[in-house]
C-alpha positions as CSV (number, residue, x, y, z in Angstrom):
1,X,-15.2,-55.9,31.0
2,X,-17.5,-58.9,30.6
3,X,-19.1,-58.7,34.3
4,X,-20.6,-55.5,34.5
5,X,-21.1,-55.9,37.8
6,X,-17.2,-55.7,38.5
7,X,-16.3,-52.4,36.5
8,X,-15.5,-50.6,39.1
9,X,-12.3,-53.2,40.3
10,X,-9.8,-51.0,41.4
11,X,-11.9,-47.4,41.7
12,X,-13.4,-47.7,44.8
13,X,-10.8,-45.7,46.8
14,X,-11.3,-42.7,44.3
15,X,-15.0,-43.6,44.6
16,X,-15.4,-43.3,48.5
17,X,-13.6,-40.6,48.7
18,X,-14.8,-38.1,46.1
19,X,-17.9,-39.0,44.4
20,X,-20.9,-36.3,45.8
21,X,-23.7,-37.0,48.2
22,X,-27.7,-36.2,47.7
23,X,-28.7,-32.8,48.8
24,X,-30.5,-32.9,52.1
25,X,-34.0,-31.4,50.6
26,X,-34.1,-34.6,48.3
27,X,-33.3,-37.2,50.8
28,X,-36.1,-35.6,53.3
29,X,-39.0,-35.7,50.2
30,X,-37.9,-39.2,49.7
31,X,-38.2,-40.2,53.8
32,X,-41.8,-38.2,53.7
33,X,-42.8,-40.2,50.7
34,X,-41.9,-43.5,52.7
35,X,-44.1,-42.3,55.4
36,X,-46.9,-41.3,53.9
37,X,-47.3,-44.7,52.5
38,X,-46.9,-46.7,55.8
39,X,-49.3,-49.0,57.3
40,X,-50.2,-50.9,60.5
41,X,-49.2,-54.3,58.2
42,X,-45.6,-53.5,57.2
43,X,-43.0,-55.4,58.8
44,X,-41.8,-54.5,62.1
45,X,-38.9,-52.8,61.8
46,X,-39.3,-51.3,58.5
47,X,-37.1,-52.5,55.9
48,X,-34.8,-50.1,53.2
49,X,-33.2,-52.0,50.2
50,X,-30.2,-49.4,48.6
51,X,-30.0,-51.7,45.3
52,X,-26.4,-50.9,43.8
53,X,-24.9,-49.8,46.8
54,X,-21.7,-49.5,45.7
55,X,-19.3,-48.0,48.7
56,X,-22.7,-47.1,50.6
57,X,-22.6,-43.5,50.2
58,X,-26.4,-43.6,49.6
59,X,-26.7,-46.6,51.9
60,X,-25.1,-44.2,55.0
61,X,-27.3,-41.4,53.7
62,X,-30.9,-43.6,54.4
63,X,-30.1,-44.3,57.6
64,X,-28.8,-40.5,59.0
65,X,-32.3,-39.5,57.5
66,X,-34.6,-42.2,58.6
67,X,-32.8,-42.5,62.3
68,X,-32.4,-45.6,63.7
69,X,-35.5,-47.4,63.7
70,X,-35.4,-49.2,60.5
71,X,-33.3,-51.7,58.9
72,X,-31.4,-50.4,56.4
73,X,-29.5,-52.5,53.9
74,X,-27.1,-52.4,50.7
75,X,-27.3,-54.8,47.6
76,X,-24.1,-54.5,45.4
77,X,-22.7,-57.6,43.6
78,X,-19.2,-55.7,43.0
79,X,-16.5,-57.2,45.1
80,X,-14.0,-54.1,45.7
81,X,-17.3,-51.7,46.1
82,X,-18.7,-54.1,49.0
83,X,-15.1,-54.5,50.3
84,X,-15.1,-50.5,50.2
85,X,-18.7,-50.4,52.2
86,X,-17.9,-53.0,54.6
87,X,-15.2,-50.5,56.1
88,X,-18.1,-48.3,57.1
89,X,-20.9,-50.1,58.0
90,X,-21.9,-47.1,60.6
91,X,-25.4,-49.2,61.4
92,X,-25.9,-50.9,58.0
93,X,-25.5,-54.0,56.3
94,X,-24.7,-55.3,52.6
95,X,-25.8,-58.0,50.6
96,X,-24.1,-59.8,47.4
97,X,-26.8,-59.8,45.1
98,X,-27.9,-58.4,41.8
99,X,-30.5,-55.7,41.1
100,X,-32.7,-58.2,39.1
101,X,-32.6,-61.0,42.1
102,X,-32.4,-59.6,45.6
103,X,-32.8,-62.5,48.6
104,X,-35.6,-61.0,50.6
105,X,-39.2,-62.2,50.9
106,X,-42.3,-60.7,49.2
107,X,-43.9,-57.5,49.9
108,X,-41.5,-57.7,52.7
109,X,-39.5,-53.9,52.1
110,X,-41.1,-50.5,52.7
111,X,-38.8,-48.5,50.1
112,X,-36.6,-50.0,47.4
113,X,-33.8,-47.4,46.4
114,X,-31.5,-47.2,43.9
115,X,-29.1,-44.2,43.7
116,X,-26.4,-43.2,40.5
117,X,-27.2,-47.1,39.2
118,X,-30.3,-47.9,37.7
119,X,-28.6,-47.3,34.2
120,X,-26.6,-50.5,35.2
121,X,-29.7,-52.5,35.9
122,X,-32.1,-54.6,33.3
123,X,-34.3,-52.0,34.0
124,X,-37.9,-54.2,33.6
125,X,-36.7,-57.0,35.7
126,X,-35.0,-54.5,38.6
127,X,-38.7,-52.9,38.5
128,X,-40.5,-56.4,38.8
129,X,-38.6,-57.4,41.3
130,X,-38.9,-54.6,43.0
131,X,-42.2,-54.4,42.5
132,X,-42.2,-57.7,43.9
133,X,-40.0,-56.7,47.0
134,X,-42.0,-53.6,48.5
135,X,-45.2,-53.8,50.8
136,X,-48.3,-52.1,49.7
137,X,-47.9,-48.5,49.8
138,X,-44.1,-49.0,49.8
139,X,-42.0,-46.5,48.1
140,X,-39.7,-47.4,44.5
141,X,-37.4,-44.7,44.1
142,X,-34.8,-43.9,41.7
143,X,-32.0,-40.9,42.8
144,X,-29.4,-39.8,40.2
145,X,-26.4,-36.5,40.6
146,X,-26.6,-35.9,36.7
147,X,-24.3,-33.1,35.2
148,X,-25.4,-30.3,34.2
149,X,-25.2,-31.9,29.9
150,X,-26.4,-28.7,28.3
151,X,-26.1,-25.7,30.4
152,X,-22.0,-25.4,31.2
153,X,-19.2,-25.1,28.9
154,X,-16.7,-26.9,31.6
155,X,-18.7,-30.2,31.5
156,X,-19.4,-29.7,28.0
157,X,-15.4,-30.2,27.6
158,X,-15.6,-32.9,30.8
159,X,-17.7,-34.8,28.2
160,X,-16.1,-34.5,25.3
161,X,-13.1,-35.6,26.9
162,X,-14.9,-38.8,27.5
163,X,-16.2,-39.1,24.2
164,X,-13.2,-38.8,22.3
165,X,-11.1,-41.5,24.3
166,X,-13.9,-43.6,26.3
167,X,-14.9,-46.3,23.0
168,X,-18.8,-46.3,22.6
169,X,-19.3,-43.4,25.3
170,X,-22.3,-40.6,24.9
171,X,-22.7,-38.4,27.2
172,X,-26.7,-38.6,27.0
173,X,-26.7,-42.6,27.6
174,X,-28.7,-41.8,31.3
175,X,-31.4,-40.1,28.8
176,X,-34.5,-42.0,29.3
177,X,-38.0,-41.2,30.6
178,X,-38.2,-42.7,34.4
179,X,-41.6,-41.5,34.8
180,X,-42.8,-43.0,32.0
181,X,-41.3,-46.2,32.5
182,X,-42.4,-46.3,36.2
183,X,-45.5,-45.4,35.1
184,X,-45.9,-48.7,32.9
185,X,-45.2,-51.3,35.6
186,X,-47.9,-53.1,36.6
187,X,-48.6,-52.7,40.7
188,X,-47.0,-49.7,40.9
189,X,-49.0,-45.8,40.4
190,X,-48.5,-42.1,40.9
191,X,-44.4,-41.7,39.6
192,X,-43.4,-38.6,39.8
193,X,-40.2,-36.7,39.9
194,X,-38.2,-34.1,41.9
195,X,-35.3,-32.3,40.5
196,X,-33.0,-30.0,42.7
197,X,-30.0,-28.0,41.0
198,X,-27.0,-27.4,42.7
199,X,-23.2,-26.6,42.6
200,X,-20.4,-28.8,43.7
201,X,-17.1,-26.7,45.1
202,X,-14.1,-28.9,44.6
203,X,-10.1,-28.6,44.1
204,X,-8.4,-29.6,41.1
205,X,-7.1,-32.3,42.4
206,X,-10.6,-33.4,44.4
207,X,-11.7,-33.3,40.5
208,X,-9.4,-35.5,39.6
209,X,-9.8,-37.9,42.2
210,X,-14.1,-38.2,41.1
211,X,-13.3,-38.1,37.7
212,X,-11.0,-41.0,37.8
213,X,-13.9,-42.7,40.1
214,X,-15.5,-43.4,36.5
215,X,-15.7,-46.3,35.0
216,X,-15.9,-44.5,31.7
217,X,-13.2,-42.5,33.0
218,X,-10.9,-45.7,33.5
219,X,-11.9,-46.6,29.4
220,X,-9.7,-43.3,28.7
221,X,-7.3,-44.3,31.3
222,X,-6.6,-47.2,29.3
223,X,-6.8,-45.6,26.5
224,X,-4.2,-42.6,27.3
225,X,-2.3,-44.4,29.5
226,X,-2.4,-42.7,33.2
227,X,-0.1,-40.1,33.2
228,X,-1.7,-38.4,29.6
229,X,-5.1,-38.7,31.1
230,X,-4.7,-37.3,34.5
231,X,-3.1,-34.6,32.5
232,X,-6.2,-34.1,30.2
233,X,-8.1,-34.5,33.0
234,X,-6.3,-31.3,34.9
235,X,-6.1,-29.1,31.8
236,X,-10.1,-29.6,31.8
237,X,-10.4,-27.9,35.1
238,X,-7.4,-25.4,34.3
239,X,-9.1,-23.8,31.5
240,X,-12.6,-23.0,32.9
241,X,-11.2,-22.5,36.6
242,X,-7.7,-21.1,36.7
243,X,-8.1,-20.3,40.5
244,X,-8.4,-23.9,40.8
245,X,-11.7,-23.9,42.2
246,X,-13.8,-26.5,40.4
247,X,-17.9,-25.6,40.4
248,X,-19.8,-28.9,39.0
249,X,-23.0,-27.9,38.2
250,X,-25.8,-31.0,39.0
251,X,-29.0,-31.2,39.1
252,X,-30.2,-34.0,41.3
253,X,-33.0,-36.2,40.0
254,X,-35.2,-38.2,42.5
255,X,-38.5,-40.0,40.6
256,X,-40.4,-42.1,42.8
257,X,-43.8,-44.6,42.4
258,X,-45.9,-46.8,45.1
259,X,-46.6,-50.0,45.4
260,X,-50.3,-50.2,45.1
């Protein structure tokens, strides 16, 4: 697909409905990060940019942990995932706009978030211009569900399902040092990450419904053609969980810097 921004045309109803949340400890060190930055100068109410929204699962998620003071908004330039979002608003709003050029003033956001997307982004420019975005002592923060690459045989298989079918696909392309890179942007100090394992508990079929949620996914799709796929897909879970009760291993990754 040319526009990146569009590659999920056509997943979002497998998207809303299966892809994980964030684990409650990681949301709550992200809203205490947020607050221990405040000052008497940030905007009035505080503003919360979810940069790659997509359906607003993350989006939801900031404003059932921050309450219902501040403004809490979603940036996604992909039509059918802002159609998705717009269905559940639940005391949120959306934006069209990319990650590198978001329409909101300087130094005017208390935390820019970006959850399961940043490897979508032009990574320097989303980090300028959020850099550009937050207040001083605002909050940058990058949350990502990553599978557990190394450690289980079943994903292990999950993945080399997608590399064999999905063209150009490896499974360590979300491999890159966050800290590090946070670390080099100017006007931004003290990255650090957070990492919280966990276990997803899913039915076959609720496994099949995220899987096909992928965009790399869909590349197999076309590739297989539907029927062979979701049949791949199902003989995955079948041979590590005959009882047909799927355990994803994640570990949930939150790194997080502040605007000096």
């Amino acid at each position: 697909m040319s526009d990146r921004t569009q590659a999920f045309t056509g997943l979002t109803e497998n998207y809303r409905a299966f892809r994980p949340g964030y684990p409650d400890q990681t949301l709550a060190t992200l809203r205490e990060h947020v607050r221990a930055g405040a000052t008497a100068d940030w905007p009035d109410p505080w503003l919360l940019l979810d940069v790659g929204s997509g359906t607003g699962i993350s989006t939801r998620a900031l404003r059932g942990v921050f309450g219902p003071g501040p403004r809490v908004v979603g940036v996604e330039p992909g039509q059918d995932m802002l159609d998705a979002a717009a269905s559940e608003t639940e005391g949120v709003e959306y934006v069209d706009a990319r990650a590198e050029d978001i329409p909101f003033p300087d130094a005017s956001a208390a935390l820019v978030l970006t959850a399961q997307a940043v490897h979508w982004f032009d990574r320097p420019a989303f980090y300028a211009e959020s850099t550009r975005l937050l207040a001083p002592g605002g909050t940058l923060a990058v949350l990502n569900n990553n599978r557990d690459l190394d450690g289980s045989a079943f994903i292990d298989d999950h993945e080399s399902l997608l590399e064999r079918y999905s063209p150009g696909y490896d499974r360590y392309y979300r491999k890159y040092d966050l800290v590090g890179e946070l670390c080099a942007v100017r006007g931004l100090t003290g990255a650090t990450e957070h990492s919280y394992p966990w276990v997803r508990e899913l039915t076959a079929e609720q496994y099949l419904g995220m899987a096909l949620s992928s965009s790399k996914m869909a590349a197999v799709v076309r590739e297989l053609g539907e029927e062979r796929a979701r049949a791949e897909i199902l003989a995955t879970a079948g041979r590590h969980f005959p009882d047909g009760n799927v355990r994803v291993p994640y570990t949930t990754q939150l790194v997080m810097a502040r605007r000096v």
